[in-house]
C-alpha positions in Angstrom: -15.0 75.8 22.4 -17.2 73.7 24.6 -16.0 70.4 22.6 -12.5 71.1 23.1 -12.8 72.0 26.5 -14.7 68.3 27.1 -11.0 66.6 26.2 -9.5 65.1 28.8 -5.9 66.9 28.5 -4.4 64.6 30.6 -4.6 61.7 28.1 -2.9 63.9 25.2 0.4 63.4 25.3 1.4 67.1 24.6 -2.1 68.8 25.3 -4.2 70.2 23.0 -5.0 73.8 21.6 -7.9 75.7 20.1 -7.2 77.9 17.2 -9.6 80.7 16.2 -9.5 83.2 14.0 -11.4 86.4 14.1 -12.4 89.1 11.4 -10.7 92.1 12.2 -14.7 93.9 12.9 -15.5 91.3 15.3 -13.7 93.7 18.0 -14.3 97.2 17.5 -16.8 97.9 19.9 -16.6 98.0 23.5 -19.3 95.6 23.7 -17.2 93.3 21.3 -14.3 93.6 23.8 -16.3 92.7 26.4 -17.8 89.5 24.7 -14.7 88.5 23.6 -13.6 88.7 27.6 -16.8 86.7 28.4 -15.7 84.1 26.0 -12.2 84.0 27.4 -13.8 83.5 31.1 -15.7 81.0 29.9 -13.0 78.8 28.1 -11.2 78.8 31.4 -13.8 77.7 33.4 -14.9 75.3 31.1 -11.5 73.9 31.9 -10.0 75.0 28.4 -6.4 74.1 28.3 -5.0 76.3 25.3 -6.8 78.5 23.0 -5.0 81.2 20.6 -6.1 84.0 18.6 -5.6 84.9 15.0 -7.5 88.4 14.3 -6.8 89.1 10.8 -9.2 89.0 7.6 -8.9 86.3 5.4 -8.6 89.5 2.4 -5.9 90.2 3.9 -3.9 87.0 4.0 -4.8 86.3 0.6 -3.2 89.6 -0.3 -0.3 88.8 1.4 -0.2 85.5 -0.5 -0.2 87.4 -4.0 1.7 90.6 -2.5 4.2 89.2 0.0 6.5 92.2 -0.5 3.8 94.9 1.7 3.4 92.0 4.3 6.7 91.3 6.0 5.4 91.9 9.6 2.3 90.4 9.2 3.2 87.7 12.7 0.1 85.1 12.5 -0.5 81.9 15.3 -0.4 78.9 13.6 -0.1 75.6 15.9 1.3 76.6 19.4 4.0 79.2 17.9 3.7 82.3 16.0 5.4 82.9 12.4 5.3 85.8 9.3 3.2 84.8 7.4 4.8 85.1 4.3 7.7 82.9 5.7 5.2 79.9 5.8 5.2 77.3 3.4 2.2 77.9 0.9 0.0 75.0 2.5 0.2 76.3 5.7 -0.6 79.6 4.4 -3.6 78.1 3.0 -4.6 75.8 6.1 -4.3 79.1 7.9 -6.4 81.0 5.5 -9.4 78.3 5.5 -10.0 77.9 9.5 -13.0 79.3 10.1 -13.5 83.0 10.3 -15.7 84.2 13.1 -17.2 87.4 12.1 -20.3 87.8 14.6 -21.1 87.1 18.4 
């Protein structure tokens, strides 16, 4: 997050974004909620200019890749819009599948 939010967005010609994907556990406690709140303050005044969240397993969207029919409303961020996941093209499924999981503060 810190080396994103060093990019100077005025010299990207249609800004930038962070993607992140969380494990579903990362945010069940209070105390999770409230780091993940931190983390959020922090982007912004870092000067972050676009950061979205993906909190899903990666168990899950490989399911969803062999068992499409059970995951119809499964809505996942990809780059700047949101999309069902099984409506995405296989590699996008994939490049979606193989960001990197956070799974502990």
């Amino acid at each position: 997050m810190r080396s994103v939010c060093k990019l100077d967005v005025t010299k990207v010609a249609c800004g930038n974004l962070l993607n992140m994907k969380f494990s579903p556990a990362l945010l069940n406690s209070e105390q999770d909620k409230r780091n993940f709140i931190a983390m959020l303050r922090t982007e912004g005044r870092l000067g972050g200019y676009h950061v979205q969240f993906n909190v899903v397993s990666n168990e899950t969207l490989k399911d969803a890749q062999k068992h499409p029919e059970n995951y119809g409303d499964l809505l996942v961020r990809v780059a700047g819009y949101s999309a069902y996941f099984v409506d995405l093209r296989p590699d996008v499924q994939q490049a979606i599948i193989d960001r990197t999981e956070l799974s502990a503060w």
